[in-house]
Predicted model as a PDB file, atoms N, CA, C, CB and O in Angstrom, pLDDT in the B-factor column:
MODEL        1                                                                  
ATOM      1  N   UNK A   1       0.842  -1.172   0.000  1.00 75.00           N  
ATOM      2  CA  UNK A   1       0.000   0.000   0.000  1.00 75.00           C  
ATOM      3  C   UNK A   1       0.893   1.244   0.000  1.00 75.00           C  
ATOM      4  CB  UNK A   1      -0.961  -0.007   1.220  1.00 75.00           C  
ATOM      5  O   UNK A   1       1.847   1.155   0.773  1.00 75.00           O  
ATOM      6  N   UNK A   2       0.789   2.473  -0.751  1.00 77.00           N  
ATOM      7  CA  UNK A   2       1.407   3.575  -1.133  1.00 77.00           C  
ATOM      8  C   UNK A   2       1.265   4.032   0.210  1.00 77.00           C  
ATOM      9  CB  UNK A   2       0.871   4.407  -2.332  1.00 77.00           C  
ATOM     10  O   UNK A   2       0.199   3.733   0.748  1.00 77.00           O  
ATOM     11  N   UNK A   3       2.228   4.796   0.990  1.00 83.00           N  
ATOM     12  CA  UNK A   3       2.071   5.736   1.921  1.00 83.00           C  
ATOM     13  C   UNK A   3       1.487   7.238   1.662  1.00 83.00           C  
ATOM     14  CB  UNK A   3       3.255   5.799   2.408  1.00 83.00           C  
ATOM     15  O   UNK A   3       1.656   7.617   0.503  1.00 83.00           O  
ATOM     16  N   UNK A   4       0.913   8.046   2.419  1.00 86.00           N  
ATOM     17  CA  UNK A   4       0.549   9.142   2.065  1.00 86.00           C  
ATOM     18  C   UNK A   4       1.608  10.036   1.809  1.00 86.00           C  
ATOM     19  CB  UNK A   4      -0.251   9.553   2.870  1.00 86.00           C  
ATOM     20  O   UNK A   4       2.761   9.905   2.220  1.00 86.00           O  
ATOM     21  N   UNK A   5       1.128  11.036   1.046  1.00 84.00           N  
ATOM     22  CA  UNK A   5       1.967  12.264   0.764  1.00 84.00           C  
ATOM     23  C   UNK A   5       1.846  13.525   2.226  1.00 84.00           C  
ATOM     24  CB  UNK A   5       1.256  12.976  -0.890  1.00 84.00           C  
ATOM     25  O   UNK A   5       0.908  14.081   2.797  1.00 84.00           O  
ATOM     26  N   UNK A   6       2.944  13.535   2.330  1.00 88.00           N  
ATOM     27  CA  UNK A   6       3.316  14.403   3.943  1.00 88.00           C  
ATOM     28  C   UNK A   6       3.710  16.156   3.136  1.00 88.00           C  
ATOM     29  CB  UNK A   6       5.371  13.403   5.113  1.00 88.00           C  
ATOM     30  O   UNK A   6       3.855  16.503   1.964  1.00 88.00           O  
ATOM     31  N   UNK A   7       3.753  16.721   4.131  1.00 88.00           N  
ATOM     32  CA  UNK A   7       3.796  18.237   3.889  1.00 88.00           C  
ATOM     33  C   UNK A   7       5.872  18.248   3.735  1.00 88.00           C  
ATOM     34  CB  UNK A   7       2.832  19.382   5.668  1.00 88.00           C  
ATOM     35  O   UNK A   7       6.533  19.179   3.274  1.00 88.00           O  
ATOM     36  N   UNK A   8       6.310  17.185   4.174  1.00 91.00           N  
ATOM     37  CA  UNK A   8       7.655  17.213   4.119  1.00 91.00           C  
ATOM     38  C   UNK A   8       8.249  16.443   2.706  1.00 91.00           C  
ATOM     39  CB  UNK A   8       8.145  16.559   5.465  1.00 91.00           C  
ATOM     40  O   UNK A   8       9.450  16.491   2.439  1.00 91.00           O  
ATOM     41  N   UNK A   9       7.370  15.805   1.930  1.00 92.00           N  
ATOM     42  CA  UNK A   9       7.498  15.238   0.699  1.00 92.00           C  
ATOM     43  C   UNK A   9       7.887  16.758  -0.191  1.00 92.00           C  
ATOM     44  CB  UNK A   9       5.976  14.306   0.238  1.00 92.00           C  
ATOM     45  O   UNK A   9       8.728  16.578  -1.072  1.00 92.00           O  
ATOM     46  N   UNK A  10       7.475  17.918  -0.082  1.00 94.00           N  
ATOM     47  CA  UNK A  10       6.692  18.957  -0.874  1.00 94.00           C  
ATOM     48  C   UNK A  10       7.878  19.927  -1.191  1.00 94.00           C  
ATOM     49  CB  UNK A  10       5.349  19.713   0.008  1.00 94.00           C  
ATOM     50  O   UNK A  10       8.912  19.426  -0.751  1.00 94.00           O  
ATOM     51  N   UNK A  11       8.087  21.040  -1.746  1.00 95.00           N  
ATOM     52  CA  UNK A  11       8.737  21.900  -1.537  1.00 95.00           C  
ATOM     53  C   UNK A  11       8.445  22.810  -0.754  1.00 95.00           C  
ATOM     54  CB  UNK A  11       8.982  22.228  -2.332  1.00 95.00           C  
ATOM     55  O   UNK A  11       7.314  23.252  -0.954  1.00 95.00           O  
ATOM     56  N   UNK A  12       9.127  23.392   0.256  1.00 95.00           N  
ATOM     57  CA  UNK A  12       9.298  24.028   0.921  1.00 95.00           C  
ATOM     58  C   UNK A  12       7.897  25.387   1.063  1.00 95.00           C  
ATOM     59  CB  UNK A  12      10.627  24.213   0.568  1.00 95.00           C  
ATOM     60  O   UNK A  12       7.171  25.565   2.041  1.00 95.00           O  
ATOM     61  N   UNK A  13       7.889  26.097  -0.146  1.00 96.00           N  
ATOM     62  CA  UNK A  13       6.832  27.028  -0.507  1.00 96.00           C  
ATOM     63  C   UNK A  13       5.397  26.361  -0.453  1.00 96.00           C  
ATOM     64  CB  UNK A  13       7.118  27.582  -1.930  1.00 96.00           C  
ATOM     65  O   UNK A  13       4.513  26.799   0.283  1.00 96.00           O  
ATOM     66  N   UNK A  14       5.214  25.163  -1.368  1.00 95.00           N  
ATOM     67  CA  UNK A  14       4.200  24.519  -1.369  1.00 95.00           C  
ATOM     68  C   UNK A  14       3.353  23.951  -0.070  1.00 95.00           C  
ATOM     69  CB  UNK A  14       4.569  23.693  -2.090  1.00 95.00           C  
ATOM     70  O   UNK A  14       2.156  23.914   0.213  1.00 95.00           O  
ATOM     71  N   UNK A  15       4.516  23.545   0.550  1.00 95.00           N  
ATOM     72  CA  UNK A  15       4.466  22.620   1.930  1.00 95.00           C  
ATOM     73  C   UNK A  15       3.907  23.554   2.813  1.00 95.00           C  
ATOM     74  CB  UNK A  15       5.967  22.013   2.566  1.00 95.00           C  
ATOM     75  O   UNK A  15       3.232  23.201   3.780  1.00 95.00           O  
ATOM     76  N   UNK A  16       4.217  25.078   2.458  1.00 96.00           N  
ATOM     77  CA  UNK A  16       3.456  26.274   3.461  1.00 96.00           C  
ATOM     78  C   UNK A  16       2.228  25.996   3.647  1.00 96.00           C  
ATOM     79  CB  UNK A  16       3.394  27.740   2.950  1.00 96.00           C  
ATOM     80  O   UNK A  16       1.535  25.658   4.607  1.00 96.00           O  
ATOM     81  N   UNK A  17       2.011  26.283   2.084  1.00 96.00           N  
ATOM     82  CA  UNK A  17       0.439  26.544   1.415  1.00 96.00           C  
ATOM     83  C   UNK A  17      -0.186  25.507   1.741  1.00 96.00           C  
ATOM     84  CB  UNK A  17       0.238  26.709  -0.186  1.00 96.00           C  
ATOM     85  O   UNK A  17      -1.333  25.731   2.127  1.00 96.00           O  
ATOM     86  N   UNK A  18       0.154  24.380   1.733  1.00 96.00           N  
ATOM     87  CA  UNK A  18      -0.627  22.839   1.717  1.00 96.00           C  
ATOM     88  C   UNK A  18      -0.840  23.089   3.568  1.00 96.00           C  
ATOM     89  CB  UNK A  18       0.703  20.983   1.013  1.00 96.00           C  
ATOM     90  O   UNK A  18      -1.916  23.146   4.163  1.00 96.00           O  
ATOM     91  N   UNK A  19      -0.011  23.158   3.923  1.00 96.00           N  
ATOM     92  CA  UNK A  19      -0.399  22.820   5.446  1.00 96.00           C  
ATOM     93  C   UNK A  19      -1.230  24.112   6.539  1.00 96.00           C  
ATOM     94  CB  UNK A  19       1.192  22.420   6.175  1.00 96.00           C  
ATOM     95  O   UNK A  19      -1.544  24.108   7.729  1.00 96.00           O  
ATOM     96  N   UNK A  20      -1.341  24.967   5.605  1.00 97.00           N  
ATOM     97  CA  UNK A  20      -1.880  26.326   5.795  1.00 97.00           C  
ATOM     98  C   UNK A  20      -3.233  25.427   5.894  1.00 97.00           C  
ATOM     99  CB  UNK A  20      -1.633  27.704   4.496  1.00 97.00           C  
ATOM    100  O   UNK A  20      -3.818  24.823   6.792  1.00 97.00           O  
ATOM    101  N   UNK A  21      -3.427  25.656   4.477  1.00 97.00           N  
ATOM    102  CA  UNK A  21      -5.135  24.904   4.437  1.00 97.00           C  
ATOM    103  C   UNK A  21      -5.490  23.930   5.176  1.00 97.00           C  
ATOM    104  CB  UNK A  21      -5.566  24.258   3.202  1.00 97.00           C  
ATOM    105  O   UNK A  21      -6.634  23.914   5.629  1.00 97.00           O  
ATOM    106  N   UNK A  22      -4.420  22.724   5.508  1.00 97.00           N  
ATOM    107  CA  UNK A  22      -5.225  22.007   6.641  1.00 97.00           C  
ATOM    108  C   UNK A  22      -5.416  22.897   7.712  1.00 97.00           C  
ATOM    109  CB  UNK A  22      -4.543  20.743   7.202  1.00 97.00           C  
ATOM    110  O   UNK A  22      -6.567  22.967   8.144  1.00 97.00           O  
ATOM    111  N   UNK A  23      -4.631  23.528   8.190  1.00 97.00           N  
ATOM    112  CA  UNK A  23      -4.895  24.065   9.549  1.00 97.00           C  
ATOM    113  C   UNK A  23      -5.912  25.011   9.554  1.00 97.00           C  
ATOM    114  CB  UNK A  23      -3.748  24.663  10.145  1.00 97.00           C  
ATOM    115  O   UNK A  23      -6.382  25.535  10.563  1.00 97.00           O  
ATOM    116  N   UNK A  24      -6.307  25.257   8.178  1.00 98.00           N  
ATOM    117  CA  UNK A  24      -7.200  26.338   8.108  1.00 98.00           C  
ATOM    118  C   UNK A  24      -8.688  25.745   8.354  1.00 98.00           C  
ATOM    119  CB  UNK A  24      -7.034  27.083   6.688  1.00 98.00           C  
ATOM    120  O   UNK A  24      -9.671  26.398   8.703  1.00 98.00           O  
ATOM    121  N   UNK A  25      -8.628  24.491   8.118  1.00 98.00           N  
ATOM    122  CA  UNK A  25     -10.037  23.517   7.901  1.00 98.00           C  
ATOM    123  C   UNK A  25     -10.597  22.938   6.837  1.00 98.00           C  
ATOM    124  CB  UNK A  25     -11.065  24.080   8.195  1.00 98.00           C  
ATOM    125  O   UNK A  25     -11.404  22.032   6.627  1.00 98.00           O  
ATOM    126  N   UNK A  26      -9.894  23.775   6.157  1.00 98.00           N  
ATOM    127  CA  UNK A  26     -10.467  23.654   4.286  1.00 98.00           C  
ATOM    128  C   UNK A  26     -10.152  21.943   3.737  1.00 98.00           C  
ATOM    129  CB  UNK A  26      -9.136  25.037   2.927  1.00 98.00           C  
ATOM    130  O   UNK A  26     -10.885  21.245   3.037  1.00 98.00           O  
ATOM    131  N   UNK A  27      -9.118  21.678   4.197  1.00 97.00           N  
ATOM    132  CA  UNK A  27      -8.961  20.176   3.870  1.00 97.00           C  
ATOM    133  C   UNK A  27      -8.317  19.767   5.199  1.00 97.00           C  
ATOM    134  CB  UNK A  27      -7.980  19.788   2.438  1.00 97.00           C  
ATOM    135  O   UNK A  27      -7.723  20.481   6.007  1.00 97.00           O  
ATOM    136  N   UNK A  28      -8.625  18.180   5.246  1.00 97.00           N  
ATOM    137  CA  UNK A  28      -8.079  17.377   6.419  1.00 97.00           C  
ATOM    138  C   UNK A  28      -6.780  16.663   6.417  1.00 97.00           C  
ATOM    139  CB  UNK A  28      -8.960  16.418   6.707  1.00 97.00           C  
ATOM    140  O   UNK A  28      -6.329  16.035   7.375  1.00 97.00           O  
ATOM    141  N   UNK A  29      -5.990  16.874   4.788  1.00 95.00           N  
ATOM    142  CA  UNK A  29      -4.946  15.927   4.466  1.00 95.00           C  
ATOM    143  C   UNK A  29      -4.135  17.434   3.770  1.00 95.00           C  
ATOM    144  CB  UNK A  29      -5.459  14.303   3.295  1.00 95.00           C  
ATOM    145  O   UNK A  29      -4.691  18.430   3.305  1.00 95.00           O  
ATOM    146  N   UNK A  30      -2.579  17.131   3.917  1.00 95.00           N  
ATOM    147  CA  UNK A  30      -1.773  17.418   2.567  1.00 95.00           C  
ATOM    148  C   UNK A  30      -2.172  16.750   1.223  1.00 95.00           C  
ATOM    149  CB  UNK A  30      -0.350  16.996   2.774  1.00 95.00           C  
ATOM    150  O   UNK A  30      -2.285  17.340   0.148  1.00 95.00           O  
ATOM    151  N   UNK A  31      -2.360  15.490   1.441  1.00 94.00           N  
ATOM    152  CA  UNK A  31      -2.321  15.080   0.271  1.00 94.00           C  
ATOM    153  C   UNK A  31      -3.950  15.410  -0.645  1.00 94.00           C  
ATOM    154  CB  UNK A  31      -1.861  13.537   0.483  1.00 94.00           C  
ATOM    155  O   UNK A  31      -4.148  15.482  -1.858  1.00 94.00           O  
ATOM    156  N   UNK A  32      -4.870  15.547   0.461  1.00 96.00           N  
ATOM    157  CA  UNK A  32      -6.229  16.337  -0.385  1.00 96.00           C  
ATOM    158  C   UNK A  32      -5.763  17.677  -1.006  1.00 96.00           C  
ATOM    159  CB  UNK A  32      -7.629  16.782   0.746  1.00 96.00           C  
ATOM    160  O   UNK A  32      -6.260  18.017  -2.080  1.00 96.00           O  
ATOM    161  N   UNK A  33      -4.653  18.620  -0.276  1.00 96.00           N  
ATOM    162  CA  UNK A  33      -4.646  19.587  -1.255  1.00 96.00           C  
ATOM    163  C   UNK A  33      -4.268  19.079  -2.343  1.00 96.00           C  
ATOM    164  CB  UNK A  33      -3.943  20.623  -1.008  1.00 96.00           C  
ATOM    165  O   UNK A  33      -4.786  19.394  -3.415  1.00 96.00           O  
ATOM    166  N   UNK A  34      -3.373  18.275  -2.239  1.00 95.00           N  
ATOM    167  CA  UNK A  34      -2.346  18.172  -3.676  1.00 95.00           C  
ATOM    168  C   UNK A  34      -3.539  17.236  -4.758  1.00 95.00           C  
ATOM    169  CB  UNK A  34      -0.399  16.974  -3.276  1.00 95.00           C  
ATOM    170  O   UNK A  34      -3.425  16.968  -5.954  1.00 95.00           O  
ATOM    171  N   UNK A  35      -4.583  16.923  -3.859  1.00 95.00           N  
ATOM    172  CA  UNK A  35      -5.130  16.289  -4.807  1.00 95.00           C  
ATOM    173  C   UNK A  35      -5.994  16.937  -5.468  1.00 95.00           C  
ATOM    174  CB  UNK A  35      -5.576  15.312  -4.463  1.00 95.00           C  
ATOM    175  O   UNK A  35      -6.198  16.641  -6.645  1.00 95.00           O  
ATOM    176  N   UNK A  36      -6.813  18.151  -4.728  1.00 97.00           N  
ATOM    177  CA  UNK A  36      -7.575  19.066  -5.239  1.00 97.00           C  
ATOM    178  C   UNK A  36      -6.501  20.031  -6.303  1.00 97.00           C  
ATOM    179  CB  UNK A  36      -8.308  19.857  -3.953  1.00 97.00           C  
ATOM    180  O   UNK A  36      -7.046  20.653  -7.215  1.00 97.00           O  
ATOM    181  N   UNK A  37      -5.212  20.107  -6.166  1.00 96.00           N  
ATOM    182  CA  UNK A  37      -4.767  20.778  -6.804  1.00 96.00           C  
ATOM    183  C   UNK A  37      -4.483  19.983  -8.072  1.00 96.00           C  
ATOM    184  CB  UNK A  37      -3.876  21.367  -6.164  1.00 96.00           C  
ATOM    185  O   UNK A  37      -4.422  20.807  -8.984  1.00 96.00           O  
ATOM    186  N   UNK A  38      -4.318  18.971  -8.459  1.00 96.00           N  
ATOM    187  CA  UNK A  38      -4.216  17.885  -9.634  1.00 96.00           C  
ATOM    188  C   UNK A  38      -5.680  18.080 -10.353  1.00 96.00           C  
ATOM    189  CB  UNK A  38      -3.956  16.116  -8.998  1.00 96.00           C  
ATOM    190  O   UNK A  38      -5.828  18.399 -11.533  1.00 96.00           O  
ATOM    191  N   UNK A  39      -6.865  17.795  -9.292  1.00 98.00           N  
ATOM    192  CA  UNK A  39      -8.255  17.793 -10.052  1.00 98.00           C  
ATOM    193  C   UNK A  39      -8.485  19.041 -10.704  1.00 98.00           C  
ATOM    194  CB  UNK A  39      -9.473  17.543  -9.120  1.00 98.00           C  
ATOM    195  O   UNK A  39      -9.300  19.021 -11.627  1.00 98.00           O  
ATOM    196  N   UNK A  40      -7.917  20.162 -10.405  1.00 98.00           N  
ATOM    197  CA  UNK A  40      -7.958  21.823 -10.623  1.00 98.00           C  
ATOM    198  C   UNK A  40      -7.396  21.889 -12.066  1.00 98.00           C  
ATOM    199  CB  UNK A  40      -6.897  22.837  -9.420  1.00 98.00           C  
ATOM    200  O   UNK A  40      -7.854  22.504 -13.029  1.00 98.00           O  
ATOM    201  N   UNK A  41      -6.036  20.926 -11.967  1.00 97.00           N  
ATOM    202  CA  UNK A  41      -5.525  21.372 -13.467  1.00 97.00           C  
ATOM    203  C   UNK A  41      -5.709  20.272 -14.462  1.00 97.00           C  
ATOM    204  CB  UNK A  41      -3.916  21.764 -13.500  1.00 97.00           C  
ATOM    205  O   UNK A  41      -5.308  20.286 -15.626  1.00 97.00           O  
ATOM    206  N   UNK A  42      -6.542  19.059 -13.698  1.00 98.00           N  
ATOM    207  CA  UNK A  42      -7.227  17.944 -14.899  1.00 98.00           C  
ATOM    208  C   UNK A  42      -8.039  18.799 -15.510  1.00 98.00           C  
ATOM    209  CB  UNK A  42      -8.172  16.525 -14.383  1.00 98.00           C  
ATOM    210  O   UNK A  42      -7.851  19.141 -16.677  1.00 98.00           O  
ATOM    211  N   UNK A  43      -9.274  19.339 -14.597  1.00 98.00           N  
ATOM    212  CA  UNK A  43     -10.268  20.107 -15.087  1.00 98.00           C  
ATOM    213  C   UNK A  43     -10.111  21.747 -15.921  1.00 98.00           C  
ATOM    214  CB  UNK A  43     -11.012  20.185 -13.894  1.00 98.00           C  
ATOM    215  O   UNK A  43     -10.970  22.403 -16.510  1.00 98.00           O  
ATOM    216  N   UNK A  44      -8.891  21.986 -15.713  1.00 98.00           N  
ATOM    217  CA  UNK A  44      -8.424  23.130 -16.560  1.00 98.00           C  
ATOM    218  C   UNK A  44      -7.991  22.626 -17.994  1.00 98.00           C  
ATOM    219  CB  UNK A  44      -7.188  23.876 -15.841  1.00 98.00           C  
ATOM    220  O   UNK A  44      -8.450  23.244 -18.955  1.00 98.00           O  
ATOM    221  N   UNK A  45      -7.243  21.676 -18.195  1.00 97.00           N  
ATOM    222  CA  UNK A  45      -6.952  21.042 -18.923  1.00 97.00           C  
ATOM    223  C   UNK A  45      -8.005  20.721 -19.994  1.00 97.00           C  
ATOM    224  CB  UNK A  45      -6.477  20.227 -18.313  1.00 97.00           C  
ATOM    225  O   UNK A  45      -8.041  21.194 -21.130  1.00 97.00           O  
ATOM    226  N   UNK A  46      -8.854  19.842 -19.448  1.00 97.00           N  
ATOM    227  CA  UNK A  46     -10.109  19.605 -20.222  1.00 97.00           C  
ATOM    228  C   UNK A  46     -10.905  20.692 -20.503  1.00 97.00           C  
ATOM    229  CB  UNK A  46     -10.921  18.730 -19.605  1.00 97.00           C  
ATOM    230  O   UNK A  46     -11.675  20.189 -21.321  1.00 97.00           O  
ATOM    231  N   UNK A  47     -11.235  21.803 -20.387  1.00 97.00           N  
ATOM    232  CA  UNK A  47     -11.537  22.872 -20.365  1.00 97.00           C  
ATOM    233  C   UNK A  47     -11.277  23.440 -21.970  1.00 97.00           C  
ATOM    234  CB  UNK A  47     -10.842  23.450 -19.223  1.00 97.00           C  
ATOM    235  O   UNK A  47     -12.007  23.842 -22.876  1.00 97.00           O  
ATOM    236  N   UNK A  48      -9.877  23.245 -21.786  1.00 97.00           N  
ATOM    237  CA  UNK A  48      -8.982  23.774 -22.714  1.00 97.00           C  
ATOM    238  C   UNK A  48      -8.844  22.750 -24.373  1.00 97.00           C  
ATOM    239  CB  UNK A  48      -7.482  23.838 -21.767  1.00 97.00           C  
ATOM    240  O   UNK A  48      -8.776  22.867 -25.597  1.00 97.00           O  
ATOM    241  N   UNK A  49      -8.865  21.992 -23.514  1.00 97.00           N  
ATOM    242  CA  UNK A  49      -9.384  20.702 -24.872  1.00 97.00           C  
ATOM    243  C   UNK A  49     -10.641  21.021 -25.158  1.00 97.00           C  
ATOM    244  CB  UNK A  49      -9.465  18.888 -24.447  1.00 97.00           C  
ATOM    245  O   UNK A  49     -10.787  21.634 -26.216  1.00 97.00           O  
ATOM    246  N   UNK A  50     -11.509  20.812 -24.591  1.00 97.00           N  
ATOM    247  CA  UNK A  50     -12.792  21.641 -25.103  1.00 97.00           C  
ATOM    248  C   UNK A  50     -13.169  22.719 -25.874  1.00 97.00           C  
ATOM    249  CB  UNK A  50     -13.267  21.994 -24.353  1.00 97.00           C  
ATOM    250  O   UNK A  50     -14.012  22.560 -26.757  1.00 97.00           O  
ATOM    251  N   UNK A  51     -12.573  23.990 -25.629  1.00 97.00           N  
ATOM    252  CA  UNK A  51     -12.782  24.892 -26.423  1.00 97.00           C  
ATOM    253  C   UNK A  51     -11.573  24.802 -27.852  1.00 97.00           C  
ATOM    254  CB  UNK A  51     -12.761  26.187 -25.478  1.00 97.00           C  
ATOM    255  O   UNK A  51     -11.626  25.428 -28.911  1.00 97.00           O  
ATOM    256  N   UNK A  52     -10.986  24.229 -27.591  1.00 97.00           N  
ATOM    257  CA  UNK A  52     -10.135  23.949 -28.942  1.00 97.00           C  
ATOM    258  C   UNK A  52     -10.985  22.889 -29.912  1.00 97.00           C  
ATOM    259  CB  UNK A  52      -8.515  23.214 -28.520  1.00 97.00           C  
ATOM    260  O   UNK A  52     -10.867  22.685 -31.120  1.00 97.00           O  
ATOM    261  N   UNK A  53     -11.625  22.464 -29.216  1.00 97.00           N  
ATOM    262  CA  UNK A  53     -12.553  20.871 -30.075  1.00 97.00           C  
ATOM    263  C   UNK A  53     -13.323  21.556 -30.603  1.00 97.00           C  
ATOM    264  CB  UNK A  53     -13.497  19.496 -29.192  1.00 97.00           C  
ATOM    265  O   UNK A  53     -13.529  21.136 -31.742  1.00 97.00           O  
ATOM    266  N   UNK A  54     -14.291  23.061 -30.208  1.00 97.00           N  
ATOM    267  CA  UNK A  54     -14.547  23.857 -30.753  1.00 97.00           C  
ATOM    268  C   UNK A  54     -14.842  24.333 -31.325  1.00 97.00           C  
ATOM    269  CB  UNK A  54     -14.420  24.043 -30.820  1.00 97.00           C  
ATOM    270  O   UNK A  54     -15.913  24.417 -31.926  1.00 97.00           O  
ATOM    271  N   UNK A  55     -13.407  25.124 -31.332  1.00 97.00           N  
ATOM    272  CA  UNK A  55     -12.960  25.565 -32.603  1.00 97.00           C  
ATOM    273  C   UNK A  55     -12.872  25.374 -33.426  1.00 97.00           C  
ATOM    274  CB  UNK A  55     -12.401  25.769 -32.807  1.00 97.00           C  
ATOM    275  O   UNK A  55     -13.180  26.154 -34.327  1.00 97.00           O  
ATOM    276  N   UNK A  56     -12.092  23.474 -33.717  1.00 97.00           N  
ATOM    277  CA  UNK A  56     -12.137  23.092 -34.657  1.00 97.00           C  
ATOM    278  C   UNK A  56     -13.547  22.610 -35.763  1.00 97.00           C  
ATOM    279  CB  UNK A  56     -11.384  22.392 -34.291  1.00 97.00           C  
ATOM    280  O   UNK A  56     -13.667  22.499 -36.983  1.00 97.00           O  
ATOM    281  N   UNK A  57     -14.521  22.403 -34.499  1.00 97.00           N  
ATOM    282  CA  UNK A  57     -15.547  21.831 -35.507  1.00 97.00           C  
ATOM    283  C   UNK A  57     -16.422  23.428 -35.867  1.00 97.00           C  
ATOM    284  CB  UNK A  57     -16.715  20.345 -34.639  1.00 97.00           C  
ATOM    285  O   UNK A  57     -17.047  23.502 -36.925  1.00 97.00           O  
ATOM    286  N   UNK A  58     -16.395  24.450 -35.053  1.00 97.00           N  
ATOM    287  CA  UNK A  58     -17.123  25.811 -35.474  1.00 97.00           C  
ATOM    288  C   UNK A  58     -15.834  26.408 -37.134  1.00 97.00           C  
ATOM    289  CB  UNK A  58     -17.063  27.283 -33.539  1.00 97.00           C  
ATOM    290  O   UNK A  58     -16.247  27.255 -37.926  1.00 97.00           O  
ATOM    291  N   UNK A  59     -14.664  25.875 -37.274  1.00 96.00           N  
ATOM    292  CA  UNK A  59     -13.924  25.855 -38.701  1.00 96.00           C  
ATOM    293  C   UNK A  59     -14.614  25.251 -39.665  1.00 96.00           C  
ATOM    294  CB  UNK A  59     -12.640  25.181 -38.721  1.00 96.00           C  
ATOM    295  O   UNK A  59     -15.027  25.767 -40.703  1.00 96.00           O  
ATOM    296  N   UNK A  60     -14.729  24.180 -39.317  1.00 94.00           N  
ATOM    297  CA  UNK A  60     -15.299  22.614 -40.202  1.00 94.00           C  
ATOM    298  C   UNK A  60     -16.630  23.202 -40.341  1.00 94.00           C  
ATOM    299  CB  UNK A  60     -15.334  20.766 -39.219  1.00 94.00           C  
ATOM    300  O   UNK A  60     -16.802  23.701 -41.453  1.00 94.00           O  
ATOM    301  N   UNK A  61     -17.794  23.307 -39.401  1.00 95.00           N  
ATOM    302  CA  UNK A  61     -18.816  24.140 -39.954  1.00 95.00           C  
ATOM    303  C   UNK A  61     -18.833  25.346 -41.207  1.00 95.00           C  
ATOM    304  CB  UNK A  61     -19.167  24.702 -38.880  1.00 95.00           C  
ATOM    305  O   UNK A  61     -19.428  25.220 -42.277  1.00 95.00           O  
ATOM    306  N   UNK A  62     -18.038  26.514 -40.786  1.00 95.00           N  
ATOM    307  CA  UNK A  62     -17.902  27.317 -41.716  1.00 95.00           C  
ATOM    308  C   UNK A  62     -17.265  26.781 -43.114  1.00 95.00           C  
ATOM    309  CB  UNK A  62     -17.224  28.298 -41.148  1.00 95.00           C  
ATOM    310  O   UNK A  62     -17.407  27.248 -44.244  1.00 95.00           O  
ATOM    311  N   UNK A  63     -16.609  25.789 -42.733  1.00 92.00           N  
ATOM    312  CA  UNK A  63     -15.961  25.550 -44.184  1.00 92.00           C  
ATOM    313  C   UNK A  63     -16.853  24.619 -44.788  1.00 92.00           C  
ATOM    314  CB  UNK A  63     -14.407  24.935 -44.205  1.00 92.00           C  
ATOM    315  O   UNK A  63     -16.353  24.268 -45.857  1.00 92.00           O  
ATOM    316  N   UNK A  64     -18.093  23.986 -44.562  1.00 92.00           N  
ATOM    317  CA  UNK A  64     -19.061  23.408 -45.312  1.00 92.00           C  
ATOM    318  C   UNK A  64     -19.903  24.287 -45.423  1.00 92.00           C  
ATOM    319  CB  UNK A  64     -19.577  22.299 -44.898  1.00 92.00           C  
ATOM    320  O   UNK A  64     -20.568  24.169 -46.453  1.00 92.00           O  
ATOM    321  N   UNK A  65     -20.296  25.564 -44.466  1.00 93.00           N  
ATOM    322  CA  UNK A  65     -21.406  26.166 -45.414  1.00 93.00           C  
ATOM    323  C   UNK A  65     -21.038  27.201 -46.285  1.00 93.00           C  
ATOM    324  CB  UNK A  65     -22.500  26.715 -44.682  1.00 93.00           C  
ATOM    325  O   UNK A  65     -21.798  28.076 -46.701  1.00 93.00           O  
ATOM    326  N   UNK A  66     -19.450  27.031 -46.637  1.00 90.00           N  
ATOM    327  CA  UNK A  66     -18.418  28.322 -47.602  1.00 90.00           C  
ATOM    328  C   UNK A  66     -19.388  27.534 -49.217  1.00 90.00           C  
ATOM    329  CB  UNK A  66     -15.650  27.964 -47.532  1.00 90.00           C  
ATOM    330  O   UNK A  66     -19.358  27.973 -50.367  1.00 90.00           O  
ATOM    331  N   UNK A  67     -19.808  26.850 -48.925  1.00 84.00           N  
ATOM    332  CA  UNK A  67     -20.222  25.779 -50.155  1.00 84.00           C  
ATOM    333  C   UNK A  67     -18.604  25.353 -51.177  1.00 84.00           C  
ATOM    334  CB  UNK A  67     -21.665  26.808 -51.414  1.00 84.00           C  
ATOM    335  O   UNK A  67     -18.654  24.372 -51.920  1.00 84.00           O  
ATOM    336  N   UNK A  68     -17.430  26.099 -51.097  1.00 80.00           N  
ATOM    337  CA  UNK A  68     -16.709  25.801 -51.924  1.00 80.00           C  
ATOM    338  C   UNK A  68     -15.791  24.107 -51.748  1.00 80.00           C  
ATOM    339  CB  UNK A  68     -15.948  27.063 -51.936  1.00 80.00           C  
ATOM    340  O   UNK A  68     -15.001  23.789 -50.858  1.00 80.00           O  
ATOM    341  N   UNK A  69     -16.143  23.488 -52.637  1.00 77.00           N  
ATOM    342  CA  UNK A  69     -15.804  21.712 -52.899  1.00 77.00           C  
ATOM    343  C   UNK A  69     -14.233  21.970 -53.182  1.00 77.00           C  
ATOM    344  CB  UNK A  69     -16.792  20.749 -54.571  1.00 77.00           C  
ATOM    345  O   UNK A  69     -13.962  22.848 -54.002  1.00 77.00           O  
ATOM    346  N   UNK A  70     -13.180  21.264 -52.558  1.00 66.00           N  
ATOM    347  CA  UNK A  70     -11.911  20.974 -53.370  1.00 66.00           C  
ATOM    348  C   UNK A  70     -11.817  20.091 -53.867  1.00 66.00           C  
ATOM    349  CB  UNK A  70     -10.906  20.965 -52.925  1.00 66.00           C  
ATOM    350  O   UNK A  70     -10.800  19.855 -54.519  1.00 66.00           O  
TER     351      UNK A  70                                                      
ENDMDL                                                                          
END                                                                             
């Protein structure tokens, strides 16, 4: 079984921030921040894939109703 991620795994700056928020209440683990912070930039990520998917098909639209055939 993986051991948890500790505030001493972290860098120094991070390890602030992470253990700030537990003590703050906001999360009960280091490793929930780091995990909320992973889900933050999955979901940014996808975000970003999204509006590029888009794009591409609001292109592909315009370029079928340009009516011009190559």
């Amino acid at each position: 079984m993986p051991r948890r991620l500790e505030a001493t795994d972290l860098p120094e700056d991070i390890a602030r921030l992470a253990q700030a928020q537990v003590t703050s209440g906001r999360f009960a683990t280091v490793e929930d921040v780091v995990r909320a912070g992973v889900e933050a930039v999955a979901r940014a990520q996808q975000q970003r894939d999204d509006a590029a998917l888009a794009g591409l098909r609001a292109a592909i639209d315009e370029g079928d109703e340009s009516g011009v055939r190559g």
